[in-house]
Backbone as numpy.savetxt, mean C-alpha at the origin, in Angstrom:
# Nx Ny Nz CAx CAy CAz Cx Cy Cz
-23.90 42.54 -12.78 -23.43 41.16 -12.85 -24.62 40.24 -13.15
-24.37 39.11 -14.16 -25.77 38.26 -14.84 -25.82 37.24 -13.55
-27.23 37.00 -13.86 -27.06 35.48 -12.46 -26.62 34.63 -13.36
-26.13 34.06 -14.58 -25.76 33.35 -15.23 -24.23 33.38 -14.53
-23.80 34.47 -15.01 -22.31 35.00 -14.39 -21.98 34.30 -13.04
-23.17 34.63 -11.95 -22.97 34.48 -10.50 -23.09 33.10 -9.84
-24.02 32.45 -11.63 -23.97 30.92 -10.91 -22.27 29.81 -11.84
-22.58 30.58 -12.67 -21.19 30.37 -13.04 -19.92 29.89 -12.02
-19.72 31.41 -11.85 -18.70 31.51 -10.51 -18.81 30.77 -9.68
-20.27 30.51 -8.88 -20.22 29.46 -7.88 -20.08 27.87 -8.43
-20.22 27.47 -9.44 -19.90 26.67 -10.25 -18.24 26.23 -9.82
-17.36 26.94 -10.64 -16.67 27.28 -10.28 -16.17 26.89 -8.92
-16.43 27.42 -8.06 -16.23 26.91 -6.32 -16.00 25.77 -6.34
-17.47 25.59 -6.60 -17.83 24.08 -6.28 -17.16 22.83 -7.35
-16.84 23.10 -8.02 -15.80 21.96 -9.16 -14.57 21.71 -8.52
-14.08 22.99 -8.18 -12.73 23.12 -7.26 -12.80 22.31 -6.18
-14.08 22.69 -5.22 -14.20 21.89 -4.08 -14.44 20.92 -3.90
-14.92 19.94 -5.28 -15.53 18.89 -5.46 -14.32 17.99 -5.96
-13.27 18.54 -6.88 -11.89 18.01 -7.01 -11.02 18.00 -5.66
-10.88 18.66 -4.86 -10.21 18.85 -3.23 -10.42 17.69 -2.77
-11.89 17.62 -2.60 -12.43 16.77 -1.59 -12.72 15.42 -2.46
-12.21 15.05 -3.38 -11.94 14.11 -3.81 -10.69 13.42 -3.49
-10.17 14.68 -3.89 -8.38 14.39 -3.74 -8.02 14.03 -2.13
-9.15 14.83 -1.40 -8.68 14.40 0.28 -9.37 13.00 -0.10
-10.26 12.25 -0.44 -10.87 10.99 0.49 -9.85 10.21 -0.18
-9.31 10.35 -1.55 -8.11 9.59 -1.89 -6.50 9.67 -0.77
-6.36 10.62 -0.66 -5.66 10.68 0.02 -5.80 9.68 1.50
-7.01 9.94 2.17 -7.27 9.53 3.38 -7.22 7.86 3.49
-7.67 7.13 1.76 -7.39 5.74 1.78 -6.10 5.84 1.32
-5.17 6.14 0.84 -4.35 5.39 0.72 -3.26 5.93 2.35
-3.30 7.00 3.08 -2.89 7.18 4.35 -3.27 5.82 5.15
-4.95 5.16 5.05 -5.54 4.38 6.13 -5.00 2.86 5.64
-4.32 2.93 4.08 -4.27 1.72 3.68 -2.57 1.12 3.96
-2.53 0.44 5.37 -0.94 -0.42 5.45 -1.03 -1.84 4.79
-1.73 -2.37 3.77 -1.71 -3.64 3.63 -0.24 -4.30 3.15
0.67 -2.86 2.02 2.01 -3.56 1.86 2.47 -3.76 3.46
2.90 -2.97 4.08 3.89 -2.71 4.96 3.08 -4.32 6.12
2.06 -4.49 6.27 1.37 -5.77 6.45 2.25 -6.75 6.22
2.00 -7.24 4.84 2.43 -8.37 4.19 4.01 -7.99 4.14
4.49 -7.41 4.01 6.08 -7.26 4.31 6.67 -8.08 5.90
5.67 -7.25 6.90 6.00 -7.98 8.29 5.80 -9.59 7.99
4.73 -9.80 7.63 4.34 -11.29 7.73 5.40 -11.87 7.01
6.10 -11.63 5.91 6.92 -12.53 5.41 8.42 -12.13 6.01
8.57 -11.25 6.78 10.12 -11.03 7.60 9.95 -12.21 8.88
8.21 -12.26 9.42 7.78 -12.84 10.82 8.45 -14.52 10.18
8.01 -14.43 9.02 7.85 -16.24 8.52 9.45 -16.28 8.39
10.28 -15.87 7.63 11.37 -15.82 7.55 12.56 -16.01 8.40
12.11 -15.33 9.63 12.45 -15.00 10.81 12.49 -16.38 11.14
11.44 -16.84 11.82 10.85 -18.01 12.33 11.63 -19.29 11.36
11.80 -18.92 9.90 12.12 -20.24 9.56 13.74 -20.26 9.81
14.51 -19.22 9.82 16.25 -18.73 10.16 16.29 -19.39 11.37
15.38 -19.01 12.50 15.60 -19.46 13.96 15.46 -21.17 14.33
14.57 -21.49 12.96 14.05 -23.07 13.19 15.73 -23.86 13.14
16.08 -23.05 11.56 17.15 -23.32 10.98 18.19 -23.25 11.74
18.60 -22.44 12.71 19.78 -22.57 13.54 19.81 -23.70 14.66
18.18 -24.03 15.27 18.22 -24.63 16.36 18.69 -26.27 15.69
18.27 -26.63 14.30 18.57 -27.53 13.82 20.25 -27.48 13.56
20.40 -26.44 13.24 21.86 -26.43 12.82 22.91 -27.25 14.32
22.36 -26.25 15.51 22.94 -26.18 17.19 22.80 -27.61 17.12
21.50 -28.34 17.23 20.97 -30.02 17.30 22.31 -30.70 16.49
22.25 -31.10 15.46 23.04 -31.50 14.38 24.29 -31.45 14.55
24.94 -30.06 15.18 26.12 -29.67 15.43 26.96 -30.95 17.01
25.82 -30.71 17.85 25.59 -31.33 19.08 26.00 -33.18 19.02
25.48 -33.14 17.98 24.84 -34.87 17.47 26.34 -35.58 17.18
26.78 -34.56 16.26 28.12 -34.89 15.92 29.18 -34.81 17.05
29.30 -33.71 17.67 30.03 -33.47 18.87 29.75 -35.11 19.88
28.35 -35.29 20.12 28.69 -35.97 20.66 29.01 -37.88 20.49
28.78 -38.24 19.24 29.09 -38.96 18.30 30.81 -38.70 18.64
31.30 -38.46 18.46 32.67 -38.33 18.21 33.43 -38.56 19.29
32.59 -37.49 20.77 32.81 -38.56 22.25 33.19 -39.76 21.87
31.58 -39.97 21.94 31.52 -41.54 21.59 32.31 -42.84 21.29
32.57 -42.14 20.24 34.04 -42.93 19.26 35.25 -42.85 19.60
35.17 -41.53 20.39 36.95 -41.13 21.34 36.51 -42.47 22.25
35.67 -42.75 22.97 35.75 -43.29 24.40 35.77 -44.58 24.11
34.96 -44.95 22.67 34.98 -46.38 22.39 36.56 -47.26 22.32
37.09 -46.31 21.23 38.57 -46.53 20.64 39.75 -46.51 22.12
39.36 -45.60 23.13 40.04 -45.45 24.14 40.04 -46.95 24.89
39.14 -47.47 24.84 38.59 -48.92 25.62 39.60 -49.87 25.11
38.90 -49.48 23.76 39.28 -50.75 22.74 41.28 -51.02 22.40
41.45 -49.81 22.85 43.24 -49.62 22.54 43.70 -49.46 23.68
43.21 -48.96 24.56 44.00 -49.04 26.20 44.51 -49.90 26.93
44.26 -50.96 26.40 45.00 -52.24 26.95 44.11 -52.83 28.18
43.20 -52.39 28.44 42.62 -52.85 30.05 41.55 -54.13 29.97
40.86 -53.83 28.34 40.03 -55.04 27.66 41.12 -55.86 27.38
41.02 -57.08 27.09 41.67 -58.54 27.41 40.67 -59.39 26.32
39.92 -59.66 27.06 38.93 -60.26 26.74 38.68 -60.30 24.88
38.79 -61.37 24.01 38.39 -61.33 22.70 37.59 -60.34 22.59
36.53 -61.51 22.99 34.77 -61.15 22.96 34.81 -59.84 22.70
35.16 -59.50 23.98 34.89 -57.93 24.37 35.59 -57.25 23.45
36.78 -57.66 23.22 37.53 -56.60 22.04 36.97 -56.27 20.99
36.64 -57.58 20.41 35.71 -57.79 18.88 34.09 -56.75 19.16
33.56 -56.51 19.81 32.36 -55.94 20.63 32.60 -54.07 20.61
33.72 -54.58 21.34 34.73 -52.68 20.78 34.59 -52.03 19.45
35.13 -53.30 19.11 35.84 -53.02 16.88 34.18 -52.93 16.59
33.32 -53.98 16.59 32.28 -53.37 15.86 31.60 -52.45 15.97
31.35 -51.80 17.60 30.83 -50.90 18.13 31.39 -49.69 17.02
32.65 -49.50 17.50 33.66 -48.59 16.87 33.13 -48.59 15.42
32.93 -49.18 14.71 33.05 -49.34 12.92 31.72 -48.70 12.85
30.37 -49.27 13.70 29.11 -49.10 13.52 28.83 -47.50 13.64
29.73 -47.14 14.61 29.77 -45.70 15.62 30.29 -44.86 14.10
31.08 -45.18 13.38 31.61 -44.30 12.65 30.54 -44.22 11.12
30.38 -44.92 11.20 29.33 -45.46 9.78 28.73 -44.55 10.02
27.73 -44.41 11.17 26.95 -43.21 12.02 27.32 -41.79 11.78
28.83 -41.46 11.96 29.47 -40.69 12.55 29.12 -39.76 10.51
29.53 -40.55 9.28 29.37 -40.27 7.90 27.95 -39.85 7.97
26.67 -40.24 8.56 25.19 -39.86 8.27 25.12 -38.69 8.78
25.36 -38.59 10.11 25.48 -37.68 11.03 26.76 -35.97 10.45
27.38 -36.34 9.63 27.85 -35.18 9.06 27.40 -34.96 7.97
26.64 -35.53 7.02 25.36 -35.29 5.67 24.85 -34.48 6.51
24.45 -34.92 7.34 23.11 -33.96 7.95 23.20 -32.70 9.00
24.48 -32.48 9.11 25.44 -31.45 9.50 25.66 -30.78 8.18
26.04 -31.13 7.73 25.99 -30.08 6.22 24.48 -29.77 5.53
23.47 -30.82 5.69 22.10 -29.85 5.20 22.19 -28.93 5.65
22.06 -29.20 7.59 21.97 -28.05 8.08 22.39 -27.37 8.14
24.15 -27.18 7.71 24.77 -25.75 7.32 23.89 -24.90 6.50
23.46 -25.87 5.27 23.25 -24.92 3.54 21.56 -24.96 3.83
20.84 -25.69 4.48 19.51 -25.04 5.03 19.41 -23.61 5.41
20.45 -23.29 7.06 20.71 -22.62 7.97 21.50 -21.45 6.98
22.16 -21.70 6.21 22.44 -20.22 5.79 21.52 -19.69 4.57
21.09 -20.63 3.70 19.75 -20.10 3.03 18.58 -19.25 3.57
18.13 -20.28 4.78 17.22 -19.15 5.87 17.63 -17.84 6.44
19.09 -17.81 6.58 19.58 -16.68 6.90 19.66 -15.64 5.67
19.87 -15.98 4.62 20.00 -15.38 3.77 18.68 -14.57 2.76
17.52 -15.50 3.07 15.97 -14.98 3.21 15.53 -14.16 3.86
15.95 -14.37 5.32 15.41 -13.80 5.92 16.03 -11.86 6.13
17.64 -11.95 5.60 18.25 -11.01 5.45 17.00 -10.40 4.61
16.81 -11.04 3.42 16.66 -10.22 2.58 15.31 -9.71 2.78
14.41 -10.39 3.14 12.82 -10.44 3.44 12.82 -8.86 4.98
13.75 -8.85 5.38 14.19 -7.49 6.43 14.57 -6.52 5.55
14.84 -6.57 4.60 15.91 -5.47 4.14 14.34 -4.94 3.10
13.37 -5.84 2.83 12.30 -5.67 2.18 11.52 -4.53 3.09
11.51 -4.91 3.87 10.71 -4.45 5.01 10.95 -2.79 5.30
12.17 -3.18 5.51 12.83 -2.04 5.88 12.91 -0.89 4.53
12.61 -1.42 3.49 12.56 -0.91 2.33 10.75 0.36 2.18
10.19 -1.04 2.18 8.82 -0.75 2.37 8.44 0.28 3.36
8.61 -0.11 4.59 8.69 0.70 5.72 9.38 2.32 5.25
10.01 3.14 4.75 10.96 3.99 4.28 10.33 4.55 3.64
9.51 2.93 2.31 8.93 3.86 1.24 7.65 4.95 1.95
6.92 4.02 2.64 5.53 4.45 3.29 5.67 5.73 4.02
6.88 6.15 4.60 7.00 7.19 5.45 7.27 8.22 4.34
7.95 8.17 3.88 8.34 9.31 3.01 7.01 9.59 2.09
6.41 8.63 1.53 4.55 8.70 0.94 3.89 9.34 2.29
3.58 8.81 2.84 2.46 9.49 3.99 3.37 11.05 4.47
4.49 11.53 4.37 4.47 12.55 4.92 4.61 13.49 3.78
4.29 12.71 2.92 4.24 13.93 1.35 2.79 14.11 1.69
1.90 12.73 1.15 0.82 13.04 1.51 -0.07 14.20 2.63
0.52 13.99 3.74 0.09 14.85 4.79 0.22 15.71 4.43
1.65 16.48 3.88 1.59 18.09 3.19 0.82 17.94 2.45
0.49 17.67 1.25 -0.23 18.41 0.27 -2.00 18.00 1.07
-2.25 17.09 1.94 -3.68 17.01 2.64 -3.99 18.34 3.40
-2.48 19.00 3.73 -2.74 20.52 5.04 -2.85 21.53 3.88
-2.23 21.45 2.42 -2.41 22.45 1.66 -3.60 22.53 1.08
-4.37 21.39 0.82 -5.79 21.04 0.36 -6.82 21.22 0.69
-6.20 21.40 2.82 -7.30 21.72 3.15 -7.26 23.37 3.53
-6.30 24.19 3.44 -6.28 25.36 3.09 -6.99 25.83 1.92
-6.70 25.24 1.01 -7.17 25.80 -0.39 -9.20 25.39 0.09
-9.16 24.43 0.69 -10.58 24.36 0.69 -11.27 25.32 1.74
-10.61 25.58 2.61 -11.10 26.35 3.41 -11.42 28.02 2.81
-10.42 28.64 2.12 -10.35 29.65 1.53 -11.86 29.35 0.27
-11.98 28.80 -0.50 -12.83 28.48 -1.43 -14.19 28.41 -0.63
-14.61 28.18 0.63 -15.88 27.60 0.98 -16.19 29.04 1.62
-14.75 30.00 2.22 -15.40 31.48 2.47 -15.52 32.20 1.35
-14.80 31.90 0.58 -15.32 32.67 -1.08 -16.29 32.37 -1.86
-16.79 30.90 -1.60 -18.49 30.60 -2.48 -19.41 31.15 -1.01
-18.70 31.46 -0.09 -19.79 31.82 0.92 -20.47 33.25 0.51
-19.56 34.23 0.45 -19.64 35.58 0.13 -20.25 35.62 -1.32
-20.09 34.00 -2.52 -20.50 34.59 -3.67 -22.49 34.21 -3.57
-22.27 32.99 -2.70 -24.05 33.09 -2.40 -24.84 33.94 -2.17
-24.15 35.22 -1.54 -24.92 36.26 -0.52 -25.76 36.82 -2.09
-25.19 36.91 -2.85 -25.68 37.36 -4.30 -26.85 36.78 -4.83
-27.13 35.75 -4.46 -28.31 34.87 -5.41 -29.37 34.79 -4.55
-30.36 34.38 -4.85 -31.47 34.09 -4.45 -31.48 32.59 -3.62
-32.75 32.36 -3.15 -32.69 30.93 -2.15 -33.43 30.61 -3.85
-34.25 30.61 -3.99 -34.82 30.20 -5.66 -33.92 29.85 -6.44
-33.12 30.74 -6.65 -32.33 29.87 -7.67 -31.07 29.66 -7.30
-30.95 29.54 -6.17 -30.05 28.66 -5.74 -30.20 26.74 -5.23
-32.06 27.06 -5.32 -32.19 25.52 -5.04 -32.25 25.36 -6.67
-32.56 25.69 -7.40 -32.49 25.28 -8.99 -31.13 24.82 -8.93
-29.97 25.47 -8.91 -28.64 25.12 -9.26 -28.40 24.09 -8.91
-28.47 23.98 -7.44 -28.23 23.00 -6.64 -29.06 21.91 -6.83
-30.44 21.44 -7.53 -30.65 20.99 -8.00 -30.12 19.73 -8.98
-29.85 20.67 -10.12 -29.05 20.58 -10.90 -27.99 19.64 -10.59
-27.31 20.33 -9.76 -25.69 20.02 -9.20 -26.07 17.96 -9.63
-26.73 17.84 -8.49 -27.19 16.83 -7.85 -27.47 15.80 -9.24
-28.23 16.49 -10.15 -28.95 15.35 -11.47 -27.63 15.82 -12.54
-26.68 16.30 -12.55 -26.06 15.88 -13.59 -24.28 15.94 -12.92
-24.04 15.40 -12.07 -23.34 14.91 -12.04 -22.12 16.11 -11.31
-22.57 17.05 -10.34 -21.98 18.13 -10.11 -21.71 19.08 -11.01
-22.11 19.42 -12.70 -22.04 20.38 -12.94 -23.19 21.04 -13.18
-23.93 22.02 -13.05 -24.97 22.57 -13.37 -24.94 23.69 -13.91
-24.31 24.15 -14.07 -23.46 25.75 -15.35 -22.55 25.13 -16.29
-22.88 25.08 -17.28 -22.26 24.72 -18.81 -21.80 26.21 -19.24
-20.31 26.21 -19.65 -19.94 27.17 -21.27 -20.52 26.89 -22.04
-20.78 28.35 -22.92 -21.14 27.73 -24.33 -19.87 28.07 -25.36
-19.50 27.34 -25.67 -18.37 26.75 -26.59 -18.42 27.08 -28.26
-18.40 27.86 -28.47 -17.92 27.31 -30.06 -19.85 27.21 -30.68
-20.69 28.24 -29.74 -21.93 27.77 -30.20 -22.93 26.27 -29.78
-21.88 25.76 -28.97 -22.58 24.67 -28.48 -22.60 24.75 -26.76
-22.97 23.60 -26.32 -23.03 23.50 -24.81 -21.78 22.65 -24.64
-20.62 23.18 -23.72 -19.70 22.45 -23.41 -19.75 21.17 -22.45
-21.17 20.55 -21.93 -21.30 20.00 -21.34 -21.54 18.52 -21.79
-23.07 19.12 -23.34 -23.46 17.62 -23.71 -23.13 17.91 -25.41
-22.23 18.99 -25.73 -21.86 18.99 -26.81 -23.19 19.41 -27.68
-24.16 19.81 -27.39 -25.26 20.09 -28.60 -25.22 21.52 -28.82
-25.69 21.82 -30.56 -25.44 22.75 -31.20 -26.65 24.08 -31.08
-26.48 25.14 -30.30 -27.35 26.23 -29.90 -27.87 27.08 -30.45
-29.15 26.87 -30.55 -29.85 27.99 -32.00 -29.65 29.14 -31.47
-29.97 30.39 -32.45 -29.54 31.46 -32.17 -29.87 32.35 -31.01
-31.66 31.94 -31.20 -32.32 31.99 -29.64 -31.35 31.82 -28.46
-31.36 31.13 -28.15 -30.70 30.23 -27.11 -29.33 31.19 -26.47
-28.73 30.67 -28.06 -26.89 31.50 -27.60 -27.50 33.13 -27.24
-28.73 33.70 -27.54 -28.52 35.50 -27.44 -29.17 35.35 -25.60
-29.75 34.20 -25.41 -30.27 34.04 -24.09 -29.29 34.34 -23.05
-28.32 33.29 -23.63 -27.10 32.78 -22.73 -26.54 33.62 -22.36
-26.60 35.00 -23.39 -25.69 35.91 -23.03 -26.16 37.07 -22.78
-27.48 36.81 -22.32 -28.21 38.23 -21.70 -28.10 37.98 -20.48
-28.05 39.01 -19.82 -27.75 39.20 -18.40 -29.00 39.13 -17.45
-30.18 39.07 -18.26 -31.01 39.45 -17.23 -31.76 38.15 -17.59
-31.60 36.95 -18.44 -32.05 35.84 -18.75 -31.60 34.66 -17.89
-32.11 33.48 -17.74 -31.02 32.53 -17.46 -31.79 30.85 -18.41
-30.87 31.10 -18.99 -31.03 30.24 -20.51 -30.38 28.74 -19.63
-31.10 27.79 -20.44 -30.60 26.13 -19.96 -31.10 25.73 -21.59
-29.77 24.88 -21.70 -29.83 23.80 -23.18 -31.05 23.02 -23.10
-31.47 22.99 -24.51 -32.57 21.99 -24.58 -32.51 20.88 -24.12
-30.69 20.47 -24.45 -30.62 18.79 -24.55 -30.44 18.31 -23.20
-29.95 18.84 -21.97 -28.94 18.60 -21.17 -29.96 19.00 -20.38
-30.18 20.29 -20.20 -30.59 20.85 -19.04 -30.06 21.83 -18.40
-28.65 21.75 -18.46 -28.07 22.41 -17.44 -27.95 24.17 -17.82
-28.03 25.10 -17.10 -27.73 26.77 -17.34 -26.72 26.95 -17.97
-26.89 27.50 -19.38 -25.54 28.00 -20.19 -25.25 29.31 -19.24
-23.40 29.58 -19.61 -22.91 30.31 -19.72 -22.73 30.94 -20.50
-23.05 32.06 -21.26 -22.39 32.32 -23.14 -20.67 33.49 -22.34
-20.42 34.22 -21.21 -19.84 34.24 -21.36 -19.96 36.29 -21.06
């Protein structure tokens, strides 16, 4: 077996393991990230709050009129019961009465905002819940996908880190700090294919030297351009 071959392979490992453990820290932010399900509450909380404002105004309003209308029962009761006599006082009745009702027209405008306020807020706030509750649903069913494929990921990684374990036993500490090296200055790969005569890494074209290097077993050939250890394969 070439150490080209053996760093290959661990290559290999490590791309795998380096995609995993990518895929876990992605995973792990968007698991740690509730900012929808956040802003969902906050606008059910506001919603909420403005439905409840909306009813107590509605109850007020409702009240206002109710008791307005007393009012006008007890005035008219005076004023027609026969027990007042008195002009003055009668005339005092009648305007009371007229003024009371004039009132009585403002006082049901504003009984009807507060109907079509009060059911608008209700009708927000329905919906701003039903958001929620939406959101909320979506997130669970995401995070418990997520979680499976995070327990399968980390299987697959676990299996991979005892299999580059066993493929190290093969190499040297020498050139295993070379690789690893490597790893580090170009970006996690440090074993290139050679492709088509070139380096699959930085794309440059391999003199003949080079490619018969790549593919001797007892050599370990690196591109001029790049650096990194061909594979020929």
């Amino acid at each position: 077996m070439s150490l080209s071959f053996k760093l290959h392979r661990l290559q290999q490992f490590d791309s795998q393991l380096d995609q995993i453990h990518t895929r876990l820290r992605e995973i792990e932010e968007v698991l740690s990230d509730d900012s929808a399900l956040i802003e969902a509450q906050k606008r059910e909380n506001v919603s909420s709050a403005i439905s409840d404002a909306a009813q107590k105004n509605l109850h007020k309003a409702e009240e206002n009129v109710k008791a307005l209308n007393l009012k006008i029962e007890q005035t008219e009761a005076a004023l027609y019961g026969g027990k007042v006599r008195n002009p003055k006082e009668l005339q005092d009745l009648q305007n009371e009465s007229e003024a009371l009702k004039r009132y009585l027209i403002v006082l049901n405008d504003r009984l009807l905002e507060a109907m079509i306020a009060q059911d608008e807020a209700t009708t927000s706030h329905a919906s701003t819940l039903t958001e929620l509750e939406r959101v909320s649903a979506s997130l669970l069913q995401q995070r418990n996908t997520l979680l499976k494929e995070q327990r399968v990921l980390v299987q697959e990684a676990t299996l991979l880190e005892s299999e580059r374990g066993a493929a190290i036993k093969s190499i040297t500490e020498n050139e295993l700090l070379i690789y690893e090296q490597l790893r580090k200055q170009k970006r996690g790969v440090a074993v290139a294919n050679v492709k088509d005569n070139t380096c699959s890494a930085c794309g440059t074209t391999l003199s003949a030297a080079l490619l018969h290097n790549a593919r001797s077993p007892n050599t370990l050939a690196r591109c001029e351009t790049c650096g990194r250890i061909l594979y020929g394969g």
